[in-house]
Structure formats: C-alpha cells, structure tokens
N, C-alpha and C positions, 0 to 999 in steps of 0.2 A: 519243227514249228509248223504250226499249219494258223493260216490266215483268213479271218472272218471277216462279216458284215452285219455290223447290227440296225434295224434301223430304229428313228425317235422313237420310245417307246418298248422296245423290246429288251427282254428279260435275257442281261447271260447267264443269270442262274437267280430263283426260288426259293424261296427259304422252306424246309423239309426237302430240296434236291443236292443229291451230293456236286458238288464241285471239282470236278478231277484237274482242273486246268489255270496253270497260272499265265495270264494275259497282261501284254504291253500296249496302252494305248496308242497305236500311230496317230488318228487322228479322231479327235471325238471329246464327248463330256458325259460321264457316269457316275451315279449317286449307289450308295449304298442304305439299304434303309430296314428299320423293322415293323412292325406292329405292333401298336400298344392302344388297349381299351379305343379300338377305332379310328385308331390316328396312324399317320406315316409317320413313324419318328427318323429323321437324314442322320446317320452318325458320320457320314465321311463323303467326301464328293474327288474325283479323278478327271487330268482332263490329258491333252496330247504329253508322251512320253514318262507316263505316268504307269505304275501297277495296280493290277485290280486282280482279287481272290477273294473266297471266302477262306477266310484265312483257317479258323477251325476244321471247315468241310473239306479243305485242299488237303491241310499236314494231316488231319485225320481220318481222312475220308469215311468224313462222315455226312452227315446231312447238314446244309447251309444252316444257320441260324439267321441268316436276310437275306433281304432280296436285294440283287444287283442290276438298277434299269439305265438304259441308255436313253441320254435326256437330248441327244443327238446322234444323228447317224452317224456310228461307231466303226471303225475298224482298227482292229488287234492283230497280232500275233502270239497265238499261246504254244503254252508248252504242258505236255502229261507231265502228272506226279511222277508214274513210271518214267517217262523218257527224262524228267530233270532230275531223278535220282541215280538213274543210269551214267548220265553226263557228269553229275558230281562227282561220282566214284571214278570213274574213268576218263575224267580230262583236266586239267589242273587250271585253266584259264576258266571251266565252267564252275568250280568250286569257287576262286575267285569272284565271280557275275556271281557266283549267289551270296556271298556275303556280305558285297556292296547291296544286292536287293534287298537283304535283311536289314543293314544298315539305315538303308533310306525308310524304310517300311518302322523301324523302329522308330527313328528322331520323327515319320510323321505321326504314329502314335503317342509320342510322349507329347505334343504340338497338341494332338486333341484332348490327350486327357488332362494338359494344362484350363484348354479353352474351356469345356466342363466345368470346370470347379471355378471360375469367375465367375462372384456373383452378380455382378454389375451389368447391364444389358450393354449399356455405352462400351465399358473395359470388354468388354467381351468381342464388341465389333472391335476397339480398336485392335485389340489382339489380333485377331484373325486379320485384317484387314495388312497385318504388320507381317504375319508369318506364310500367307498363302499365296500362292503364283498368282500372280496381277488377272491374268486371261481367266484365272476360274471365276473370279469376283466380278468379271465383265459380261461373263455366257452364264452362269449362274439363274435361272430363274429365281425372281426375288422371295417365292412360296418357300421355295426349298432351302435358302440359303436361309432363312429366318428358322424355319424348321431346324438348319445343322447350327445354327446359334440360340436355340432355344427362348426363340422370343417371338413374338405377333407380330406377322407381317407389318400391323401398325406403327410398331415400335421401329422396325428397321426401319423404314419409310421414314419418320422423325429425324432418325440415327445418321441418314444419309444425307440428312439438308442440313445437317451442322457443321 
C-alpha cells in the first residue's frame, strides 16, 4: 500500500492515462468526471472510506476514460493492479477484501444507474438524496452535484428550498 496526498484540485489520474492503482479514501472528497461537447459531465463523486479507480484503466490497464479530481485535499492509500493481484492469489483474507470491494463497487453502480434513468429532476434529487452518504451531499459543491444529477444548478437550488 503506499499512501498519498492529493491536493484541492489535483488530478489522480486523466482521462487517456492508464490508471494502475486502486485507492481508498482516508480522508477527502473526489469526483469522477468526463468530457462532453465542452462540458464536465460528474458521473460519480467519493468521499472518506470510500473507493476510487478508473475502473476500465485499473482491470484493463488501459487508458482512463475520466478524469479523477480531488474537490478537496485528499489522502488515500492505494494498492498496484500487480500487488492486488498478487495478494489475491496468495492470501485468502485479501481475496475476501476484494469481493466485499466489488460488492460495494457494484450496489453503488447499480444506485447510479438507477439515478440516470429518473426522469423527474425533483425524483432524481429525492433519490439521491435517499441513497448517498449524508457528508457527500454536505461537502459536495452545488456545480458539481447538479452536474452528477443532471440538472441546472438553478433547478437544484429550487430543489433544495422544498
């Protein structure tokens, strides 16, 4: 495991940069986010004791398809693809830690790609508002949270005084 420091602003990884390393928030708040016709689109946000990868650039080692910035000063502890493949094979309590990681990693994918597919801006906040850790929705910047809810800042702002 080797232990980082990110600070507000900085990039763990790039979109076209491979990603070799999967990270555990200690303490901190990180967005994942793409490019589209000019715009930051937020698909996922991380805050303390949380996972962050590019999930395709990590299992594939391949080139990220987002960028991963820290929307606060961040510090992690990650692990190589090599050394968490190593460990898998060769420790039975590390094969375990990775199926709970997958696990959580999955129920919060299937959580967004619920939120996605509400059409309703309102049903959308309430969702979210229903399924995500309290502290993210409080450190959150309101640009970005609107952005990973797919609506105008305006609209959240209404959204929130109801």
């Amino acid at each position: 495991m080797i232990s980082s420091h990110y600070k507000k602003g900085d990039f763990i990884v790039k979109s076209g940069e491979v990603c070799d390393r999967i990270h555990i928030i200690r303490k901190g708040l990180v967005r994942g986010y793409f490019e589209y016709s000019g715009s930051e689109i937020t698909t996922w946000v991380s805050v303390d004791s949380e996972i962050v990868t590019s999930i395709s650039g990590f299992f594939k080692n391949a080139p990220s398809l987002e960028f991963i910035q820290c929307l606060e000063d961040t510090y992690t502890e990650s692990l190589s693809f090599q050394d968490m493949d190593f460990a898998i094979k060769n420790y039975v309590e590390m094969a375990r830690l990775n199926r709970i990681l997958m696990e959580t990693y999955y129920i919060s994918a299937e959580y967004r790609s619920f939120l996605a597919r509400i059409p309703a801006a309102k049903d959308r906040y309430a969702y979210f508002t229903k399924i995500y850790n309290p502290e993210t929705i409080k450190r959150l910047p309101k640009k970005y949270l609107a952005s990973l809810l797919n609506m105008r800042p305006e609209t959240l702002s209404r959204l929130e005084k109801i």
